[in-house]
C-alpha positions, 0 to 999 in steps of 0.5 A: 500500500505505501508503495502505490501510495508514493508512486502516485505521488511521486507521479505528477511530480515527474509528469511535471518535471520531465513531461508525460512521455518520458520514460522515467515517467512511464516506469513510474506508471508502469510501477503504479499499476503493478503495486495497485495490481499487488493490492488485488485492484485488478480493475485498476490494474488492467485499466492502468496497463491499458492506458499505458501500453499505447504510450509505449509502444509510441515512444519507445517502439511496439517491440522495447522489452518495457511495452513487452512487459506492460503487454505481459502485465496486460494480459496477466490482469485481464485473466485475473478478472476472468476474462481466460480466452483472451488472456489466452490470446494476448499471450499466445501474439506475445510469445513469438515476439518474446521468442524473436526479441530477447530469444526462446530461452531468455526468462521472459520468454519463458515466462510467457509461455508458462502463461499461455499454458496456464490461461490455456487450461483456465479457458478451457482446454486442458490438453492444450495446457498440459502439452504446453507445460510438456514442452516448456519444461525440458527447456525450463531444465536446461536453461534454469536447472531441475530444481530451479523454483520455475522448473518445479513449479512447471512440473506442479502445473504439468502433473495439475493438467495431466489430473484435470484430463483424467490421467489420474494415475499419471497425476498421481506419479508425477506429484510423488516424483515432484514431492521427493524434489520439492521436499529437499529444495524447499522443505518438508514443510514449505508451503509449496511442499504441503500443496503438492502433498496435498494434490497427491493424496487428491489423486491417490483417492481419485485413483479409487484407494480412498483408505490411502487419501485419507490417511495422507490428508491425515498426515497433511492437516497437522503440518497445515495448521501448524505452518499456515495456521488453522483458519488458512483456507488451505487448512480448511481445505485439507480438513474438507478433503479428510472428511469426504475421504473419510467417507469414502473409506467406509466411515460415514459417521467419522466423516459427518462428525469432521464436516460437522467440526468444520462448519461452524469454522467455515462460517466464522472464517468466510461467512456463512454464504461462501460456497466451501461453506455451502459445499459443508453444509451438504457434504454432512448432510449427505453423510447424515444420511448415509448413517440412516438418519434420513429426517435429520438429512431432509431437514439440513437439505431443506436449509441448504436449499433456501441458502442456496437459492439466495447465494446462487439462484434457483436455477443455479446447478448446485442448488438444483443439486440441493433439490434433488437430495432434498427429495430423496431424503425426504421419500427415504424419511417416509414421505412418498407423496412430498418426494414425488412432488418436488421431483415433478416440480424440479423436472420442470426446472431441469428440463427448461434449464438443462433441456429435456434430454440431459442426463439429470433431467432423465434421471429426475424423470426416473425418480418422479417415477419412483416416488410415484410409485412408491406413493401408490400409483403404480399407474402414472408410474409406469406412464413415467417410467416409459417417458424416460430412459431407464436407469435401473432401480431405486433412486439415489442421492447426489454430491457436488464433488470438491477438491 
């Protein structure tokens, strides 16, 4: 803060001594935007780069590396608001200038391509990202070494978007490859070290051995809330990721009372709105359930969902999501007739919203039918049940998966 705070003071002093074109002055706004940028003003930022990039290129040509810096800035800030595609794009026109200008190997270069690759996957395209990273990263090692901070973190990005493509093995042995590295060049509590452990242990549930996720995160969340404290979201996070693998490994009542644990902590510390908050509150009310405390599930679902439609709309996924185990729930407390009705209403919601061929639509056909059968009809619903594709017997509650 002070540091934007003197150079905006310092620059209509400069503006006024050696003008506005001048590249003592130019430094000066460049450095302004980068400290309002540093602050988490993106806004200004990416306004302030935007201004400044024409001047530059003016005064001291398109191709100067400071109006290369200022494009990389540009670009960085306008992914940072949410705009990926064309972060992306800035990106992808800059490389090959960075490449002719200051060579492929030179670190700016190399720093752009590292970008592209991550706005790359942010936009949508992840094996994109991840053949970029591929490709960066022998070159990271020859030029900075193996163990250079970009290199591990080239290596971090590579195993992420192998994940996000669904190599969950490969993802997994590359963070058990990296943690090694990074255990020795920064520590076995550093908190780049914690991240990758963290990751490791996601993708060796993923993987389907839920009993070794949980333990790793078991072993992680200690080392997180000494390092980085217990409020830290990273903290919070590893105690989210021990409680579903808890689950997982076949102990619903450990996992409801972590979730439990967590929620009051979650509200405090991010309000509570906040989605992790929100993902809490279904994550033990789904376990609730699953130990066969079927009312007390209903009612948190019934809770969730007026939370969820204030938070993220009525026709937000989640909290279609949030109605759907609000039906289930309630059938399975023993009321048939409510469960068939809000299924009928939610079909209407998913067929306008998602269509009436999407997977969810279809199976909220399927389970209409069911609680509709199951509230004694047996007629309407064997009319439902042939409207849709069949998707076996029963219904089933559902999750919003977290990380």
């Amino acid at each position: 803060m002070a540091a934007r705070r003197q150079y905006t003071e310092l620059l209509p002093i400069r503006m006024g001594q050696l003008g506005a074109e001048h590249p003592i002055t130019l430094t000066i706004r460049h450095e302004l935007a980068r400290w309002t940028g540093e602050l988490g003003d993106a806004v200004a930022a990416r306004r302030q780069y935007a201004e400044l990039l024409p001047v530059s290129e003016r005064v001291q040509g398109p191709e100067h590396p400071n109006t290369l810096t200022i494009r990389h800035e540009l670009a960085r800030w306008t992914g940072e608001l949410g705009d990926a595609a064309a972060a992306r794009d800035m990106y992808a026109d800059l490389v090959p200038i960075r490449e002719r200008v200051q060579g492929p190997d030179h670190p700016d270069t190399l720093a752009a391509r590292a970008n592209l690759a991550q706005w790359t996957g942010q936009a949508g395209d992840p094996a994109a990202a991840r053949d970029q990273y591929a490709a960066l990263l022998p070159i990271r090692e020859r030029v900075q070494g193996p163990e250079h901070p970009s290199a591990l973190i080239n290596r971090h990005e590579l195993a992420r978007w192998t994940g996000e493509l669904g190599e969950a093995e490969a993802a997994r042995d590359q963070y058990a490859a990296l943690l090694v590295v990074r255990e020795r060049v920064s520590g076995p509590e550093h908190p780049d070290t914690l991240t990758i452990r963290h990751e490791l242990a996601r993708w060796t549930g993923e993987l389907g051995d839920a009993a070794a996720a949980r333990d790793q995160y078991a072993a992680l969340l200690p080392l997180r809330e000494r390092v980085q404290g217990r409020d830290h979201p990273d903290t919070l996070m590893a105690r989210a990721n021990l409680a579903q693998w808890t689950g997982q490994a076949g102990d619903p009542a450990a996992a409801r009372d972590h979730y439990a644990a967590l929620l009051p902590i979650r509200e405090r510390v991010l309000g509570p709105q906040h989605p992790a908050t929100l993902i809490t509150r279904h994550e033990l009310a789904r376990w609730t359930g699953e130990l066969g405390d079927a009312v007390s599930a209903r009612d948190q679902y019934a809770e969730l969902l007026i939370r969820r439609e204030h938070a993220s709309g009525a026709d937000h996924p989640d909290t279609l999501t949030t109605r759907h185990n609000l039906a289930y729930w309630t059938g399975q407390a023993g009321d048939a007739a409510a469960a068939r009705d809000q299924c009928a209403a939610l079909l209407r919601v998913r067929e306008r919203v998602l269509g009436p061929e999407h997977p969810d639509t279809l199976i909220t056909w399927h389970n209409l039918a069911y609680w509709t059968g199951a509230a004694g009809d047996g007629v309407a619903a064997r009319s439902s049940t042939r409207a849709c594709s069949p998707f076996g017997s029963g219904c089933s509650a559902r999750s919003i998966p977290t990380r």
